[in-house]
N, C-alpha and C positions, 0 to 999 in steps of 0.2 A: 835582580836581573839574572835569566838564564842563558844560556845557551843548547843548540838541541845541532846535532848531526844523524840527518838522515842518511842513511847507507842502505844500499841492496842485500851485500854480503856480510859475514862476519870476517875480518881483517880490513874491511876498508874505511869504517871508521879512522882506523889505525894513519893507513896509507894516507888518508887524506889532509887529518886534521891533527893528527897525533902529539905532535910538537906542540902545537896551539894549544890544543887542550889540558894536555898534561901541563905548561905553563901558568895558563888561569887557573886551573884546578887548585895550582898550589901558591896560587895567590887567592884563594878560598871564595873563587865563584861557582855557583852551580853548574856544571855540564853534564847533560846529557846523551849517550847516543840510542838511534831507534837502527834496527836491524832487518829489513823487512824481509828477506831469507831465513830467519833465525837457524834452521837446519840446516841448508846448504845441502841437500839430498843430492843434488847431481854432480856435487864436485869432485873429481878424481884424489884418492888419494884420503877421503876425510876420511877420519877416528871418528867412533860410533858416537851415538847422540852427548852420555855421559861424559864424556870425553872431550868433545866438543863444545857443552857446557862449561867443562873445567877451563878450557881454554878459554873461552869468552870469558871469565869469571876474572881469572889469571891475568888478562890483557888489560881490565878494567882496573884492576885493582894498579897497577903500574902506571895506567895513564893516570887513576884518581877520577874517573866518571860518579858523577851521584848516583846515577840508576844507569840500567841498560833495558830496554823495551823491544824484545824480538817479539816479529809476525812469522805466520806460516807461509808465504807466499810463497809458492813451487818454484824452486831456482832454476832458472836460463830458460825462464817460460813469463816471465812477466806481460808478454805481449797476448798471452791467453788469456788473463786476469780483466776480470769487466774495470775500467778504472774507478768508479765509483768505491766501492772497497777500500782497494788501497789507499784513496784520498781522503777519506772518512778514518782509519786506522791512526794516519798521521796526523789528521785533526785530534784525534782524541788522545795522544800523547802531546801533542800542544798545548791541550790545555790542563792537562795534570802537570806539566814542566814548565807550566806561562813564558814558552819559549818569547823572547822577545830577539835573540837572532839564531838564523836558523842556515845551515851548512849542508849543501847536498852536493850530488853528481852532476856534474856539464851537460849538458843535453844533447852535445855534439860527441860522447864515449863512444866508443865501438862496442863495446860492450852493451847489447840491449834491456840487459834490467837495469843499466843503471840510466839509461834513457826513459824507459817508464819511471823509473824512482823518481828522474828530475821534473817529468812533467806531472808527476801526482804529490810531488813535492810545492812547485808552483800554483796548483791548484790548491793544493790545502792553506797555502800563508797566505789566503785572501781569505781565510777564513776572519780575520781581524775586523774584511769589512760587512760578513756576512751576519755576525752575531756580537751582539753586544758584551765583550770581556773589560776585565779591569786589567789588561795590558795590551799591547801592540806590536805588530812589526816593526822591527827598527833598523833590520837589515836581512838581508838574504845573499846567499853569496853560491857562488859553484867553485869544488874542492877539484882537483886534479888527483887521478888513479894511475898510478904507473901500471904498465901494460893492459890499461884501455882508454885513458885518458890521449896519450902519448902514440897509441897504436892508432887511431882513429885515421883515414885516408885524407889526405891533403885533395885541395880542390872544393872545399864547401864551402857553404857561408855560416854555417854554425860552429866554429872551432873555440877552441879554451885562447882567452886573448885575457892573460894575467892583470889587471890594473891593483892588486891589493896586498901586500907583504906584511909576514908577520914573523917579525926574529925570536929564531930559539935556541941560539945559541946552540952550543955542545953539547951543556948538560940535558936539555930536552929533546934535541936529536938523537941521542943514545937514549932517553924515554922511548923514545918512538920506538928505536932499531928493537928494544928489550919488548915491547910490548908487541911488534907483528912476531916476534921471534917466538912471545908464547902460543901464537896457534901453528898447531903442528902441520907442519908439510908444507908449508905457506912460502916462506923462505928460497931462495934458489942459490945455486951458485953464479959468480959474474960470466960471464954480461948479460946473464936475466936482468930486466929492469927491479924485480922483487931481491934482486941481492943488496948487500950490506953498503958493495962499492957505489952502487947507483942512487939507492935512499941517498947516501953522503953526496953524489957528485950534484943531485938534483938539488939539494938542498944546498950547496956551495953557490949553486949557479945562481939562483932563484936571490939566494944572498944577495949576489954581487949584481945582479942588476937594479937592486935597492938599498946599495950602499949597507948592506946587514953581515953579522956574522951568521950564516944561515940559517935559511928563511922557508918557509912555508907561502905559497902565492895561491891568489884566490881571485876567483873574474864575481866582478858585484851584477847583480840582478836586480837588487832593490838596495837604495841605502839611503836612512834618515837622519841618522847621528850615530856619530861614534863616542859613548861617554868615555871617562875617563878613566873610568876603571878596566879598559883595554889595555893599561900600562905603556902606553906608546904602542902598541901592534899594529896589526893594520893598517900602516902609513904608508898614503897612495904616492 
């Protein structure tokens, strides 16, 4: 069994799933994440591409990802991109990682590549029924983004509505904090949502509404079984 998180940016793998992952990682399951910015050209503040790399490398190694798979896709332009492309990109890291569950962005972010991300994300885990593999979908879930998950304007009908928790305790929550800490400039001081106090307060919160020592919360999209070797995570 793998696991695959699709993310826009580089750091939101981090933001999203970090906790979770660096837990199963080191309960010695396969995780993956895909990148589809892998550059991040328009971002203010980034370190040049080698730089960049060091820090994605850097962040991976902390959470314990098996592979990382960045695309070029022009960042905070995703809505220029034909989606065909993109959904085809992440079909073919599906099947080199036989993702069997798969981690993306809420479709209702403020943030608009991570809205293309989740619907070219959607499109591609029906790849399962499109072509004949020796694995399947067995879940699909959307991650919450501090400062665009959380910024998104109240009043829709597509918001992040949590049904799925996964405790990480301390020790993993400080995987996390160490692992968005190695991409540089990423970071903020409080009361940015990207500072140290808010990763903790969200993860406190997200805890205590499912009885957890902090937790990671996930809204499901598709879910077939949760085996066992989740460790208890996940409990709706």
């Amino acid at each position: 069994m793998s696991i695959l998180i699709v993310a826009a940016h580089p750091d939101d793998e981090v933001l999203g799933c970090g906790g979770m992952a660096s837990f199963l990682a080191a309960k010695g399951l396969k995780i993956y994440s895909c990148i589809l910015a892998g550059k991040a050209e328009a971002r203010r503040h980034r370190p040049n591409i080698p730089e960049l790399m060091n820090n994605i490398n850097s962040s991976k190694e902390i959470i314990g990802f098996s592979d990382v798979f960045l695309g070029e896709f022009p960042n905070i332009q995703f809505n220029t991109v034909p989606h065909l492309p993109m959904v085809q990109f992440i079909e073919e890291v599906i099947q080199k990682t036989k993702a069997e569950y798969i981690f993306t962005h809420h479709p209702g972010d403020l943030n608009n590549d991570h809205v293309h991300t989740s619907l070219a994300c959607q499109a591609a885990s029906r790849l399962f029924q499109r072509k004949p593999l020796d694995f399947r979908l067995r879940g699909l879930y959307y991650m919450e983004i501090l400062s665009a998950t959380d910024w998104a304007f109240p009043g829709g009908t597509n918001q992040f509505i949590p049904d799925s928790f996964f405790e990480i305790g301390q020790q993993y929550l400080q995987q996390k904090i160490d692992a968005l800490a190695a991409y540089e400039g990423i970071m903020r001081k409080y009361p940015h949502p990207r500072s140290i106090e808010a990763l903790t307060g969200l993860a406190a919160y997200r805890g205590g509404q499912a009885g957890m020592h902090y937790a990671e919360a996930f809204q499901t999209a598709v879910q077939t079984m949760l085996p066992s070797s989740f460790y208890g995570g996940l409990n709706v």
